[in-house]
Structures are given as structure tokens and as C-alpha cells.
C-alpha positions as a printed Julia matrix, in Angstrom:
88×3 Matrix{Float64}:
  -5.14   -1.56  21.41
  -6.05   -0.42  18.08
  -4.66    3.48  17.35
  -7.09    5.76  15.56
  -5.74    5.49  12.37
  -5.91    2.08  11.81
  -9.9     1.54  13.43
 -10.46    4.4   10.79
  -9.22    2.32   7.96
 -11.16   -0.71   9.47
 -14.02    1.22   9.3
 -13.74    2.0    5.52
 -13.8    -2.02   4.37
 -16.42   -3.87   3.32
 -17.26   -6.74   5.73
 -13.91   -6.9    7.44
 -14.38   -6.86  11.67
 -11.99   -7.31  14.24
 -11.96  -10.93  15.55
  -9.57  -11.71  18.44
  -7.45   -8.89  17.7
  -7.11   -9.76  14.26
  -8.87   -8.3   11.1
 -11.59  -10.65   9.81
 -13.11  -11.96   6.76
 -15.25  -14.59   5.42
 -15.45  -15.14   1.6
 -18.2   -17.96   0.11
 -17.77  -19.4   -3.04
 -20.26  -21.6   -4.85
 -17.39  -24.51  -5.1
 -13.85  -25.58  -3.58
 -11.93  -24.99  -6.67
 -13.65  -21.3   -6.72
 -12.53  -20.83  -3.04
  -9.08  -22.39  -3.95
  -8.53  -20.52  -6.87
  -9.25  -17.39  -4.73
  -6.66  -19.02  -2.35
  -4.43  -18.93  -4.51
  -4.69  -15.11  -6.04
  -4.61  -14.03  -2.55
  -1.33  -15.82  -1.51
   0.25  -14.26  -4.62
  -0.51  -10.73  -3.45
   0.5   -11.54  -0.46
   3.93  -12.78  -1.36
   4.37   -9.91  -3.09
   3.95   -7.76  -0.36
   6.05  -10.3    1.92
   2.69   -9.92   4.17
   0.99  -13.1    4.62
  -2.5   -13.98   5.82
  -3.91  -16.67   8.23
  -5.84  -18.74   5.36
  -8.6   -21.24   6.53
 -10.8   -23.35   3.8
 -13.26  -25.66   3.95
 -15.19  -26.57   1.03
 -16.41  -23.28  -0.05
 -15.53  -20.5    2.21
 -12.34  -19.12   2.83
 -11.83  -17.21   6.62
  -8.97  -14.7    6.62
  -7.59  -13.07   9.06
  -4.87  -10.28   9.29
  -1.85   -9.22  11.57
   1.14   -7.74  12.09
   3.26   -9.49  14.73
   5.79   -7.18  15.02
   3.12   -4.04  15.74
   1.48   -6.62  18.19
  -2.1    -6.49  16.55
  -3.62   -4.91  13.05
  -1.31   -2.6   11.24
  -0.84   -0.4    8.23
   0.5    -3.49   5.94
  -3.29   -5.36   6.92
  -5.33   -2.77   5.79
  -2.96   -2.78   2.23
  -3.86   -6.23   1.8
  -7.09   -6.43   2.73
  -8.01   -3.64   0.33
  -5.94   -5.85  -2.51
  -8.14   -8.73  -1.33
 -11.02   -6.66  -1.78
 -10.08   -6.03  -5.06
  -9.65   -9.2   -5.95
């Protein structure tokens, strides 16, 4: 279960959803180097943070999803990164 916080914070992205427990995106890109390239910014945030995304390409779209193992679902550090994605 999701605490009220964090479905709050869900709320406020763009185009993120809850998919099997996990927060959700899908990003299209007109090519596979564009998606990769994307790929690649993201993994650098992400390493940063020591936080690191489910990453799933093909072609031109790039699926991500978010969670926290060790709070058992979507937590605080998910929302951080998908905002950083965002911003991306």
C-alpha cells in the first residue's frame, strides 16, 4: 500500500502511473540513438543518487519503472528521480 504522501507526489507528475506496484513511464523518441542517449542521461542521475531504475528499450521508446525494495513498493527516493527524469 501506497501512504498518502507518496500517491500525493504521484499525483503531481506528468504521465507517471502506478503499474504493478511500481511507478511508470513511457518515453518515445523519434530514433534508437535518441532513446539511448536518453538511456544514458538517466542512468547517470541515477548513479548519482545510488537509485537505479528498471530500464526497458526497444527501438524508440524507453519504459521505466521505479521502486524502492527496501520500503517494499514506491518511495520518497522514486519520486526524486522521476522528477530528475522529468527534467531531463
Amino acid at each position: 500500500m501506497i501512504d498518502k504522501k507518496i500517491t500525493e507526489a504521484i499525483a503531481k507528475l506528468t504521465d507517471w502511473k502506478v503499474v504493478n506496484d511500481k511507478l511508470n513511464r513511457t518515453f518515445n523518441f523519434d530514433n534508437f540513438v535518441d532513446a539511448f542517449a536518453f538511456m544514458t542521461k538517466v542512468a547517470i542521475v541515477a548513479e548519482k543518487m545510488d537509485h537505479h531504475p528498471e530500464l526497458f528499450n526497444v527501438y524508440n521508446r524507453v519504459v521505466i519503472d521505479l521502486t524502492t525494495h527496501d520500503a517494499g513498493g514506491i518511495g520518497a527516493l522514486d519520486i526524486e528521480l522521476a522528477q530528475k527524469i522529468d527534467a531531463l
